[in-house]
C-alpha positions as CSV (number, residue, x, y, z in Angstrom):
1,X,68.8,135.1,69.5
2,X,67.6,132.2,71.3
3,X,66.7,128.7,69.7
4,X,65.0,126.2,71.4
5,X,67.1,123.6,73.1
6,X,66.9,120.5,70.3
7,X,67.5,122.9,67.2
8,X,70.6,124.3,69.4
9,X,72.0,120.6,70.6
10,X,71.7,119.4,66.9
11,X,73.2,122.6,65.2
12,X,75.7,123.1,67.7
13,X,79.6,122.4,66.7
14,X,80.8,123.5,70.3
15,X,80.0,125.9,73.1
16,X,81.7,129.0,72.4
17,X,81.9,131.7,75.4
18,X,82.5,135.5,73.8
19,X,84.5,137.9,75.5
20,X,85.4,141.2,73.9
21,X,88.2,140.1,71.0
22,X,88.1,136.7,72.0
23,X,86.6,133.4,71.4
24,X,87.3,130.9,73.6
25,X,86.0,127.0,72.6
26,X,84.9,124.9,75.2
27,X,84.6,121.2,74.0
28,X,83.3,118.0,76.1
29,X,82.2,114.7,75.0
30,X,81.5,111.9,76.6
31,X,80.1,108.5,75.5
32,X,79.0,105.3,76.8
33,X,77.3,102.1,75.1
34,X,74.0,100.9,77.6
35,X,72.3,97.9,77.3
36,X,68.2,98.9,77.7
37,X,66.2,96.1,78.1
38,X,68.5,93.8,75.8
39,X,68.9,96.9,73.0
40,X,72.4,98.0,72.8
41,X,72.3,101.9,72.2
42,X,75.5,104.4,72.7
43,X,75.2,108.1,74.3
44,X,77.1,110.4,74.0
45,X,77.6,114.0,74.9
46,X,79.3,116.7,73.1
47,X,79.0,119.7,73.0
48,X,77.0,120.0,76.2
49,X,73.6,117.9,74.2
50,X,73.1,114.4,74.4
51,X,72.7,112.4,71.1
52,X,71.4,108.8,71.5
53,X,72.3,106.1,69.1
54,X,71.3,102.8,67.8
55,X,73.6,100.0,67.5
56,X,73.6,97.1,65.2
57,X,74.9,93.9,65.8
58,X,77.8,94.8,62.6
59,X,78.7,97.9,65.3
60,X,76.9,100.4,63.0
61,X,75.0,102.9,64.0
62,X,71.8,105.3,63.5
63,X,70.4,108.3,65.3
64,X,67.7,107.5,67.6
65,X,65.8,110.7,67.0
66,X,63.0,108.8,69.5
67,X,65.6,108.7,72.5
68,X,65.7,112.5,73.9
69,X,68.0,113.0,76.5
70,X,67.7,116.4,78.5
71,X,71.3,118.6,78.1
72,X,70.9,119.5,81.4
73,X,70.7,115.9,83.1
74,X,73.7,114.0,84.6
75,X,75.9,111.1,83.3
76,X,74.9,109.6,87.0
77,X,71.2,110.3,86.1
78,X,71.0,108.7,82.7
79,X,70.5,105.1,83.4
80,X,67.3,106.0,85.5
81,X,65.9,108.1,82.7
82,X,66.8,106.0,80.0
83,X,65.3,103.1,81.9
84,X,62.0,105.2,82.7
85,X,62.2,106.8,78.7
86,X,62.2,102.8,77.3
87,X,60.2,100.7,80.0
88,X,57.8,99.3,76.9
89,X,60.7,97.4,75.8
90,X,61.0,95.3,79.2
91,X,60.2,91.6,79.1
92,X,61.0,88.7,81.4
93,X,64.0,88.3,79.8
94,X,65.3,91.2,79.2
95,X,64.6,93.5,82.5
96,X,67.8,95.4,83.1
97,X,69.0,98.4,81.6
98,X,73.0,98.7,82.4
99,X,76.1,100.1,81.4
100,X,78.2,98.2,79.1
101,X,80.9,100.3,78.6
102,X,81.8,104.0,78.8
């Protein structure tokens, strides 16, 4: 059965590869807070799908259900897409869009 890829990435506990009598998990997560265009927001990956969340200035967060982030693409390629993605929010004084921690 195939699902398209956001109902897959949001329903999906971890990537499981079949073989005959065997199941065999595959788990990877990733995650790293970015500053974008002075809003601090965290992605992470698990599960091979990218989930992009808000963070408050107490630490908590929310799911950014406006923030899509491609499965396929690359922690190396996120800061460019994220910057393209978000470029409303740029101002003179906040411009950059940078990794604060991962």
């Amino acid at each position: 059965m195939l699902f398209s890829l956001k109902k897959q990435c949001r329903t999906s506990k971890s990537t499981r590869a079949q073989t005959p009598g065997r199941v065999i998990i595959m788990l990877a997560s990733s995650k790293m807070k970015i500053n974008v265009y002075g809003k601090i927001v965290e992605v992470v990956k698990k599960d091979n799908c990218w989930r992009v969340f808000y963070v408050g200035s107490e630490g908590k967060k929310r799911l950014a259900n406006d923030l899509v982030i491609p499965s396929e693409l690359h922690a190396n390629e996120l800061l460019e897409y994220i910057a393209d993605l978000c470029h409303e929010w740029e101002t003179k004084t906040n411009n950059k869009v940078e990794i604060l921690t991962s």
